[in-house]
C-alpha positions in Angstrom: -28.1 26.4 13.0 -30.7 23.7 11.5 -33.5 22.7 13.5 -33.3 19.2 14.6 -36.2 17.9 12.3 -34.2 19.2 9.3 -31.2 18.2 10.4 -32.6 14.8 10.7 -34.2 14.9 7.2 -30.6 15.7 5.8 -29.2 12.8 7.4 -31.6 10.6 6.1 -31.2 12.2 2.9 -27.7 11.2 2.5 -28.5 7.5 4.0 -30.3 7.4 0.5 -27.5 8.4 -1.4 -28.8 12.3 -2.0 -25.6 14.5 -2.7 -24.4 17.0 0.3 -22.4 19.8 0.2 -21.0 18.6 3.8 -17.5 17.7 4.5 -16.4 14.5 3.0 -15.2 13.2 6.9 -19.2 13.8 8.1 -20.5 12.5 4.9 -18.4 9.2 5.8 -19.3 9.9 9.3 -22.2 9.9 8.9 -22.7 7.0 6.8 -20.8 4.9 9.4 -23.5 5.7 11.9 -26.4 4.9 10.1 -25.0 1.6 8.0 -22.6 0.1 10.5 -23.5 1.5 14.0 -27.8 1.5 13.3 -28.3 4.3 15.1 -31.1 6.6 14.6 -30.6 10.2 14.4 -34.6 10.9 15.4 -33.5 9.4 19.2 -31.2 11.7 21.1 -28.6 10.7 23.3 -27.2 12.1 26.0 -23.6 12.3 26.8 -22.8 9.2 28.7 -20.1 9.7 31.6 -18.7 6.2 32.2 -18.7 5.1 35.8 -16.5 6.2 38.3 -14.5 2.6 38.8 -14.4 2.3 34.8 -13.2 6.4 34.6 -10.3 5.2 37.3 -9.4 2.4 34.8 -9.2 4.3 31.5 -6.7 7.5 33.5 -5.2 4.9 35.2 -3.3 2.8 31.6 -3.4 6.3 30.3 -1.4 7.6 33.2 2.0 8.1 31.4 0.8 9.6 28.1 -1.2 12.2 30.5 2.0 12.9 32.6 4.0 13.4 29.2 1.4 15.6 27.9 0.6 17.9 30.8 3.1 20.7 29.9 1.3 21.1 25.9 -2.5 20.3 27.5 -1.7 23.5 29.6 0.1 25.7 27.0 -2.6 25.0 24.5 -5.7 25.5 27.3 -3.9 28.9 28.4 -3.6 30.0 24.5 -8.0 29.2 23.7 -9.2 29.2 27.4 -10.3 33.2 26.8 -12.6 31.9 24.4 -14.5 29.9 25.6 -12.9 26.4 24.9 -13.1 23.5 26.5 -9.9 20.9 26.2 -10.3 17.4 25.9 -7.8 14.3 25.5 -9.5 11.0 24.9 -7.6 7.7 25.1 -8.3 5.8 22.5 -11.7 3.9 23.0 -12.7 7.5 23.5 -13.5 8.0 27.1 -12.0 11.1 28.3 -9.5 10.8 30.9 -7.8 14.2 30.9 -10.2 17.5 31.3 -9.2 21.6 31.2 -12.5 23.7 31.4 -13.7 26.7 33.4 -15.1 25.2 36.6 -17.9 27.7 37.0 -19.9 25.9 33.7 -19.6 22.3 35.3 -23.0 21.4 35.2 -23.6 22.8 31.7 -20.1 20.8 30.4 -21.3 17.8 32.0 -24.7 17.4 30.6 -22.8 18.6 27.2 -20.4 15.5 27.4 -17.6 18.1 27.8 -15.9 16.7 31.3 -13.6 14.0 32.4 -15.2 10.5 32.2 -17.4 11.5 29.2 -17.1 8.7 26.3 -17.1 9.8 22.3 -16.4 6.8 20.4 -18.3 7.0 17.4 -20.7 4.3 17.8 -21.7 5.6 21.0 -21.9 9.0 20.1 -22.8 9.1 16.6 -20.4 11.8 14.0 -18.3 14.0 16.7 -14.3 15.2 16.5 -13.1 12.7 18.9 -15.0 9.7 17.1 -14.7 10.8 13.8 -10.8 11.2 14.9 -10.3 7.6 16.1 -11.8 6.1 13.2 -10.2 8.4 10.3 -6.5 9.0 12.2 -6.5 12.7 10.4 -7.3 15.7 12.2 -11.5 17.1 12.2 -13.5 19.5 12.6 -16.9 18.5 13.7 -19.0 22.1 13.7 -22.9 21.9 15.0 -24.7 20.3 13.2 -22.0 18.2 11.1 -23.0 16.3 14.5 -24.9 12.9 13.8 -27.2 13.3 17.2 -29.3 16.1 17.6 -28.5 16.8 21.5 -24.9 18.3 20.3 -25.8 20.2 17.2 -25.1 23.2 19.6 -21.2 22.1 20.2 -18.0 22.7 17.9 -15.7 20.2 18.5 -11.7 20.4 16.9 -9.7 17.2 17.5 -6.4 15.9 16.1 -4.7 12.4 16.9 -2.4 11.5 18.9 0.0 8.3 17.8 2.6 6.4 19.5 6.4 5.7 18.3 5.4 2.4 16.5 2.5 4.3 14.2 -0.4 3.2 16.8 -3.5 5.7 17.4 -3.0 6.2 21.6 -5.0 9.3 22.1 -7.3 12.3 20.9 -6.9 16.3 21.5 -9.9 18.0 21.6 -11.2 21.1 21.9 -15.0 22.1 22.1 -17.1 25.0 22.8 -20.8 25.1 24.0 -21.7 27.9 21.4 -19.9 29.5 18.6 -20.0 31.4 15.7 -22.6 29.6 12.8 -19.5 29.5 10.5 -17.3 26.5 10.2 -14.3 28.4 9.1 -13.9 30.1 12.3 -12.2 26.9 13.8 -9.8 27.0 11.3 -7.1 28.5 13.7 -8.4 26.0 16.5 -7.6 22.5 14.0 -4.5 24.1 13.7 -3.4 25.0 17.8 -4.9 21.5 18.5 -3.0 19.6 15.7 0.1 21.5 16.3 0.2 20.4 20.5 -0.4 16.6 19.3 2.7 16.6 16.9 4.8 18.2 20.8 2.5 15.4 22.7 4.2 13.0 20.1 7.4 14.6 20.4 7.5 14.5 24.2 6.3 10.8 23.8 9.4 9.9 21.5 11.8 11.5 23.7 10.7 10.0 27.1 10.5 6.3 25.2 13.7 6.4 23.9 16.1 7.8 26.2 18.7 5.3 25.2 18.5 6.2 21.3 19.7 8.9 19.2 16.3 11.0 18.0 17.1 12.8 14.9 14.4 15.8 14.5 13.6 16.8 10.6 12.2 20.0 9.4 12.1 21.4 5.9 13.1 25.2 7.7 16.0 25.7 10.1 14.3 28.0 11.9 12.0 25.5 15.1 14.3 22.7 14.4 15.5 22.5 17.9 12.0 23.5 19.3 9.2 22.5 17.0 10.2 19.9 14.5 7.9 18.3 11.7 9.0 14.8 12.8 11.2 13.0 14.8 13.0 9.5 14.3 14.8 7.4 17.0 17.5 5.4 15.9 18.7 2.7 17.8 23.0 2.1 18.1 23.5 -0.2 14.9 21.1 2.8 13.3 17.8 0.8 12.6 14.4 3.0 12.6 12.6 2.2 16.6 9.9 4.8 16.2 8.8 8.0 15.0 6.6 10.9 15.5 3.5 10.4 12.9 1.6 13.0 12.5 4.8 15.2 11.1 6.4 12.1 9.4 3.3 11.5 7.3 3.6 15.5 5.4 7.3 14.3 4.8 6.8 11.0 3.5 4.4 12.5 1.2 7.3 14.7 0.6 9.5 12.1 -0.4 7.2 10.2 -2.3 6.8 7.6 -0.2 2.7 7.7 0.0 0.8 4.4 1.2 3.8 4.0 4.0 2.7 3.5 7.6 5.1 4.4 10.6 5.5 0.2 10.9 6.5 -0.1 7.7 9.5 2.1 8.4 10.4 0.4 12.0 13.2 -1.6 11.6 14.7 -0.2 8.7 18.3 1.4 8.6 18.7 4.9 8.5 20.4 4.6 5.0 17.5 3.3 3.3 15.6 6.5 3.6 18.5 8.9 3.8 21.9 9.3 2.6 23.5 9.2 5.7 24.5 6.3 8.4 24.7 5.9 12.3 28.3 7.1 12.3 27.0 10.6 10.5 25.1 12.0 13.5 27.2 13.4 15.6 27.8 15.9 12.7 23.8 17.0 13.2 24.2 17.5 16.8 23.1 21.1 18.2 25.9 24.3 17.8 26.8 23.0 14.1 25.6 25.7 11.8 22.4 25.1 9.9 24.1 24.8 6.7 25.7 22.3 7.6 22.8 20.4 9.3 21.3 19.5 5.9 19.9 15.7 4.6 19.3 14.5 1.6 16.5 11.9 1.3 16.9 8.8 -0.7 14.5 11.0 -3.4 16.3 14.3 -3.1 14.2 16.2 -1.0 16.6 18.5 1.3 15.5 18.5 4.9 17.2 20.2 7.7 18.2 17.9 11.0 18.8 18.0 14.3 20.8 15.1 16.4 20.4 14.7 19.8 22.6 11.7 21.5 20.9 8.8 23.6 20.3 10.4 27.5 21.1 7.6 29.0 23.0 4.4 28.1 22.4 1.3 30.3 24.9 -0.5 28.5 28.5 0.4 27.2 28.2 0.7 23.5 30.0 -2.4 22.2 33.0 -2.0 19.9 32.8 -2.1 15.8 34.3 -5.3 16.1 32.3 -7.0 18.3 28.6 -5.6 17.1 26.0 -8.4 16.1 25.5 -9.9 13.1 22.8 -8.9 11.1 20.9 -12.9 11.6 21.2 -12.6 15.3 20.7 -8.6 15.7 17.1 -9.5 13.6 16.0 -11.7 16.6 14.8 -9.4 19.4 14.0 -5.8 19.7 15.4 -4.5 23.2 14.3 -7.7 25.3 17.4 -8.0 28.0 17.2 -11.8 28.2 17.4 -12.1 24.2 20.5 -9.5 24.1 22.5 -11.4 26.6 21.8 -14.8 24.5 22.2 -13.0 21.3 26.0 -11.6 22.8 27.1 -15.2 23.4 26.1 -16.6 20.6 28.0 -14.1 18.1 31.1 -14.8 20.1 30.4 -18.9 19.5 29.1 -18.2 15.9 32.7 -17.5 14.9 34.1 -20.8 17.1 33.8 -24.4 16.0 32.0 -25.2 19.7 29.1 -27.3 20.2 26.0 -25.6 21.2 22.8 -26.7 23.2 20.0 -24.9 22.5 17.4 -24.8 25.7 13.9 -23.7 25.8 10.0 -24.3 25.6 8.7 -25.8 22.6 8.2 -23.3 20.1 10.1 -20.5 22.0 12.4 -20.3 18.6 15.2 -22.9 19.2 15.8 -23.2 15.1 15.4 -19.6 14.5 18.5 -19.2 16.5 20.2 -22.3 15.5 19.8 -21.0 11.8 20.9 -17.5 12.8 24.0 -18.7 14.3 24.6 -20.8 11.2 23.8 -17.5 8.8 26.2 -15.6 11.4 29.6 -18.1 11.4 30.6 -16.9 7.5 31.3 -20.8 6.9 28.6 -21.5 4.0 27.2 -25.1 3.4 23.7 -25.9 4.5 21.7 -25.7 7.1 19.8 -29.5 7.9 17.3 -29.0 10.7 16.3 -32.5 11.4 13.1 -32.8 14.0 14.2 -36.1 16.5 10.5 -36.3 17.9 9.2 -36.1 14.5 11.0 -39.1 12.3 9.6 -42.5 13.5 12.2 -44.7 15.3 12.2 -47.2 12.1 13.3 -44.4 9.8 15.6 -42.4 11.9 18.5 -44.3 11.3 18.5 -44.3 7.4 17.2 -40.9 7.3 20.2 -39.4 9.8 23.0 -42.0 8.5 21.7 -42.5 4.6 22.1 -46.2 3.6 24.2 -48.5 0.9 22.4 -49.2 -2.4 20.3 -52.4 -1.7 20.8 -52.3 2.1 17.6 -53.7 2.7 14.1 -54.4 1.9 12.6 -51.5 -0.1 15.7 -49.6 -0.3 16.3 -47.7 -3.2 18.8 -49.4 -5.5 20.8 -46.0 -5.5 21.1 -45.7 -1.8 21.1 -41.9 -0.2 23.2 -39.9 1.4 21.4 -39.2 4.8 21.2 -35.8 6.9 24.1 -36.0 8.0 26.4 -35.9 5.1 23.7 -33.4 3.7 25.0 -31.3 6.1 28.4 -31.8 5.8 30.7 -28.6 5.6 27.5 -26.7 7.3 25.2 -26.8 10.0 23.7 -30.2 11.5 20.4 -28.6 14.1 19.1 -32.1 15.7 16.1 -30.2 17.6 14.3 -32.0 20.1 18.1 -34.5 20.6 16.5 -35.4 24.3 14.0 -38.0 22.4 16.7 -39.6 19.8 16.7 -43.2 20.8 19.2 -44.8 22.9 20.5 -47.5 19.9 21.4 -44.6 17.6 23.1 -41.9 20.4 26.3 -43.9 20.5 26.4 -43.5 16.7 26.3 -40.4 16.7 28.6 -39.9 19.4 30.9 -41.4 16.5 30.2 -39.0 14.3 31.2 -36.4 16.3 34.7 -37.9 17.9 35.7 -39.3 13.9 34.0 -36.8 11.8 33.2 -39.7 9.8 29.8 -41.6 9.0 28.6 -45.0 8.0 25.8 -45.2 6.0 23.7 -48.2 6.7 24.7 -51.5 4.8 28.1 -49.6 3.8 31.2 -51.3 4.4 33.2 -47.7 4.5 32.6 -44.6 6.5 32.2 -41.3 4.8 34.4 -38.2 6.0 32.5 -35.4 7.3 32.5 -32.0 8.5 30.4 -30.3 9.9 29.3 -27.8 13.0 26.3 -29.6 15.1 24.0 -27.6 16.8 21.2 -29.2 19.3 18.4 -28.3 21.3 15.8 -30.0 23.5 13.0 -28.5 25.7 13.7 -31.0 27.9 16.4 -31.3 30.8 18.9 -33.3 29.5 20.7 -34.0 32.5 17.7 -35.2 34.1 17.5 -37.6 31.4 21.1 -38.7 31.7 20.2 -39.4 35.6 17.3 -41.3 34.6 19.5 -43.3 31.6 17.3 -42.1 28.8 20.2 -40.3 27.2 24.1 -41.1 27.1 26.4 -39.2 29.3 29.2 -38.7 26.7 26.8 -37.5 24.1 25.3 -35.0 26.6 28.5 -33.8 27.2 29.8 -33.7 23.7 26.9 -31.7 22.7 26.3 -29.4 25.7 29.9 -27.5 25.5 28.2 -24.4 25.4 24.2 -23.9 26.6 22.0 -21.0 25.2 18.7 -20.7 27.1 15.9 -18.9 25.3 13.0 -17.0 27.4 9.2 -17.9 26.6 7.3 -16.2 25.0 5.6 -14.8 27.9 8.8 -13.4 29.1 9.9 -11.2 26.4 9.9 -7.3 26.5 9.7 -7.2 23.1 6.5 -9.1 22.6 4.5 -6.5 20.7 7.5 -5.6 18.5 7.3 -9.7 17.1 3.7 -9.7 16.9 4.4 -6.9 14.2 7.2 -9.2 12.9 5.1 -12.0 12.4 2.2 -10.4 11.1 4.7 -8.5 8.7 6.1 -12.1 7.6 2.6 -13.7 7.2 1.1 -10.6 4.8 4.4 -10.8 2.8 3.6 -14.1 1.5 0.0 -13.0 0.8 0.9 -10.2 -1.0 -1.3 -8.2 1.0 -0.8 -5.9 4.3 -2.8 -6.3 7.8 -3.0 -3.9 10.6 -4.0 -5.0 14.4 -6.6 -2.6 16.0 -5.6 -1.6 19.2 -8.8 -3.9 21.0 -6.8 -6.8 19.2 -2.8 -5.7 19.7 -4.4 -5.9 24.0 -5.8 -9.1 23.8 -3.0 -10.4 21.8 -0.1 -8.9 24.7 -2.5 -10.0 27.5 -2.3 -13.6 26.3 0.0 -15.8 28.0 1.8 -18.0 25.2 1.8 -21.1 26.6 2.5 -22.3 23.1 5.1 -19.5 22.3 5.9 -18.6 18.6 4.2 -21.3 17.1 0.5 -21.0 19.1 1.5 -17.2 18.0 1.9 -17.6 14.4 -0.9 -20.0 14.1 -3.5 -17.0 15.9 -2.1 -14.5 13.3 -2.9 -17.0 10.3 -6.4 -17.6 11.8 -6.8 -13.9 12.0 -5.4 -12.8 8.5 -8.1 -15.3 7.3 -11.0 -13.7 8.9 -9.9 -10.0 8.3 -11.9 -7.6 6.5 -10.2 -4.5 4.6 -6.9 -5.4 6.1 -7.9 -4.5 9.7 -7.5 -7.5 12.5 -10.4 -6.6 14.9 -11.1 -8.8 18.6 -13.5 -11.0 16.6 -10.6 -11.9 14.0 -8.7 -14.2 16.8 -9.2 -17.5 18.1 -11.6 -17.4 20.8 -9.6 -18.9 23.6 -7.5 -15.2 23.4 -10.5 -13.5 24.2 -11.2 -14.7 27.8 -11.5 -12.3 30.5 -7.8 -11.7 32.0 -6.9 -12.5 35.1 -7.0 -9.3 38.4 -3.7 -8.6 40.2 -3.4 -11.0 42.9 -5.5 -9.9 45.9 -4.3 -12.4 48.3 -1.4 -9.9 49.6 2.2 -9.1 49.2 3.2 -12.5 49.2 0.8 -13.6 46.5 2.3 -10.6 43.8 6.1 -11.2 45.1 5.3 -15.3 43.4 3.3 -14.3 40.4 6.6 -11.7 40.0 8.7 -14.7 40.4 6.9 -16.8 38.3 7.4 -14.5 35.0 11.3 -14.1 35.7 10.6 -10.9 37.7 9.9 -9.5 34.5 7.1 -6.4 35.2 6.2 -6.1 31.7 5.8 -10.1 31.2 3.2 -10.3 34.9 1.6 -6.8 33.2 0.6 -8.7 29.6 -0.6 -12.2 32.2 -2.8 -10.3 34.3 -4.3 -7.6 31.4 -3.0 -4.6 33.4 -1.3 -1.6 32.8 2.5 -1.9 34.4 2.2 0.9 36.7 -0.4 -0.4 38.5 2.3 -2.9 39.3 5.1 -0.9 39.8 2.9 1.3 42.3 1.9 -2.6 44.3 5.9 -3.1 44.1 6.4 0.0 45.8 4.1 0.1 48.3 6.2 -3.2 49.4 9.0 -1.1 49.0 
């Protein structure tokens, strides 16, 4: 083992560029703690144990993953606890919040850093397996004095990741001892217990979070298939990719020849895009079928064995071949309940000539779905979205109805057909319909009883055909009450009403965020990843200008991104305030903020910045 003054010589040494035979992941380590961090490997720290309130905090939003987890924490402490070892899991701003250790070297474990509550993010910490771990996403081996800070040259420290379904970083394994042997290959055997429980942690994770998917296991050997795979996929019932064990899924994409791929970029996708099989194959994978006929091919070739195991539980029938979405309207939610049921009727009015009214905030999405249930209907023609709010009152006539060559002052000498006739044998979406003035609402109450328009100045009317679509996030009965809005339009439009949730509301919210940001780095030609600090403050935030104060944040933050990664400081500023704290006024005062999201847990969670069971446990206690 060096002695600290060497140890700190070396470091400097490599600060200046000097060539060391270290471990490439300490080298970078290393490098990150002098160049971006400043610290100073001539000051020890000691192991910081975060406060008591802030521990309570961290093991409180980490409470499911450590519930999931228990059962491979414990098999893995009772296969290294003889020697010595110490386990750790760390959530992912590296505080520890789960903690196996022999209780009679407490005080040595907690001046060590090696206890519950102990933080070893990077910056904090300098080079260590945890740190190293979060920053890098690949498994480490941190041995003495590949530490950065002198006070835990004396530790070995083994850690491997542990990811969610969607690809994120959520945790660290780690397992330390106070003293070991002086050679670095003798935690060879520990990277490999510790990196083996965080593939069953991810496992566990994918099985509890998708109870109502299939979850096809792959392994390239038939013979811990059932029991240990190499990766896992859920598959939702039309057969599209939800999530995914990582770790595993990353040695097979390599396989494949798929290198470069995240877990996102796979999330959506149908199963026949990566293998040559479809949802209607798996029941032919399922458990008792014999191995050789539980083979895969991958789109590449590569043979793999699987393993099929059906959705648990199923909260909803599963909905006949005839009667399953279209691809336009199946492409707007991801599991939000409120989207499915408006997604459901509109596929049955898609394939009817009925009149639709589309209701909901402004920017909530009304003319994604109006164009979806155009794309959905088979019919063809074009899609005219006109804006009602947007066209001054002079020019909304002319623009909606077209004019006669000539027809007055300015005109163009060859007229134009107007938006309406544009849209004729298509889709007419008149958004915002509650601010179309009064003068022109009973002309287009004629378009729609004689499928016929007049353009202005023209002494004949046009045929036209056409389906008309509307929305408004205004109340447009309240406006016939009030006679801002004609009583026979409102009723020739509103024959059918769709009512999209905020923002705010949906379920699904962190699955659009990826969407979005997915959308806005395809027209860049370039790919951007949300760090978890960012994805928080982004779910926290309350939407008030839904999908378009959403997209507009992303832009701002693609702008300001370095290396691809969206950090805190990339967002506007007004997304960074504090969150608001669960309503301490009493029962009554979290019964109304419940109310005031729909009743929707996950919707008050992102408002108030908090985890969902810490709601769910206030929403028992009230029983």
């Amino acid at each position: 083992m060096a002695s600290t003054l060497s140890h700190i010589r070396e470091i400097e040494r490599v600060g200046m560029g000097v060539v060391s035979p270290r471990d490439a992941p300490v080298i970078k380590s290393w490098l990150r703690c002098l160049n971006d961090y400043k610290l100073d490997p001539a000051i020890a720290q000691e192991a910081y144990i975060v406060p008591e309130p802030k521990l309570r905090e961290h093991r409180e939003q980490a409470e499911e993953l450590i519930r999931i987890g228990r059962s491979g924490l414990e098999g893995l402490f009772n296969q290294v606890a003889g020697q010595n070892y110490v386990l750790l899991l760390s959530d992912a701003r590296g505080v520890t919040v789960d903690f196996m250790g022999d209780p009679t070297f407490d005080n040595q474990l907690r001046k060590a850093g090696l206890y519950l509550g102990s933080e070893w993010s990077e910056n904090r910490a300098g080079t260590c397996a945890v740190g190293a771990c979060i920053v890098s996403g690949e498994p480490v081996i941190i041995h003495q004095d590949d530490h950065f800070d002198a006070s835990h040259i004396g530790l070995t420290c083994t850690a491997a990741p542990v990811f969610d379904t969607l690809g994120d970083l959520t945790a660290v394994l780690d397992i330390s001892q106070l003293r070991s042997p002086t050679v670095k290959a003798s935690q060879q055997l520990a990277l490999h217990l510790v990196s083996a429980t965080a593939r069953r942690i991810e496992l566990a994770n994918l099985m509890t979070r998708t109870r109502n998917d299939w979850v096809l296991r792959l392994a390239r050997s038939p013979e811990f298939l059932d029991v240990d795979p190499d990766a896992a996929i859920a598959l939702d019932g039309s057969g599209r990719i939800t999530g995914m064990t990582h770790g595993g899924f990353g040695a097979l994409a390599r396989a494949m020849n798929m290198r470069g791929l995240s877990t996102r970029d796979f999330l959506g996708l149908p199963i026949s895009q990566v293998f040559d099989m479809d949802i209607d194959d798996l029941p032919r994978f399922m458990r008792g079928r014999p191995n050789g006929e539980r083979l895969l091919r991958a789109r590449n070739g590569l043979v793999l064995f699987a393993s099929a195991i059906a959705p648990a539980v199923s909260l909803r029938k599963p909905l006949p071949p005839e009667t399953r979405l279209p691809r336009a309207l199946r492409d707007l939610s991801n599991g939000d309940a409120a989207m499915e049921r408006v997604q459901a009727r509109a596929a049955k009015f898609s394939a009817r000539d009925i009149p639709i009214l589309i209701q909901g905030e402004t920017g909530s999405g009304k003319e994604f779905l109006a164009r979806a249930i155009h794309d959905s209907c088979g019919g063809g023609g074009n899609f005219v979205a006109v804006n009602c709010a947007a066209i001054p009152e002079h020019l909304i006539e002319s623009e909606l109805f077209g004019y006669a060559p000539g027809a007055f002052t300015g005109a163009s000498q060859k007229g134009k057909r107007g938006l309406i006739e544009e849209a004729s044998g298509g889709t007419l979406f008149l958004d915002e319909i509650g601010d179309m003035p009064l003068s022109l609402q009973s002309r287009l109450l004629r378009v729609l009883s004689e499928n016929e328009v007049q353009p202005v100045g023209a002494l004949k009317a046009r045929p036209v055909r056409l389906r008309v679509l509307s929305a408004s996030h205004r109340d447009l009965a309240e406006l016939v009450k009030e006679g801002h809005f004609r009583q026979d339009l409102y009723y020739r439009l509103n024959a059918a009403t769709l009512s999209l949730p905020p923002l705010r509301a949906r379920t699904d919210l962190d699955w659009l965020i990826d969407q979005i940001l997915a959308r806005i780095g395809t027209e860049a030609g370039e790919s951007y990843r949300l760090d978890v600090a960012a994805r928080a403050a982004l779910c926290a935030h309350d939407w008030p200008g839904n999908f378009r104060e959403l997209s507009n944040a992303l832009r701002v933050a693609v702008a300001l991104a370095e290396g691809g990664v969206i950090g805190p400081d990339c967002l506007p500023d007004h997304l960074l305030t504090a969150p608001a704290a669960l309503p301490a006024g009493g029962d009554d005062d979290l019964r109304r903020a419940l109310g005031e999201c729909g009743d929707n847990v996950s919707a008050l969670a992102r408002k108030l910045g908090v985890n969902r069971s810490t709601i769910h446990r206030r929403l028992k206690r009230l029983n």
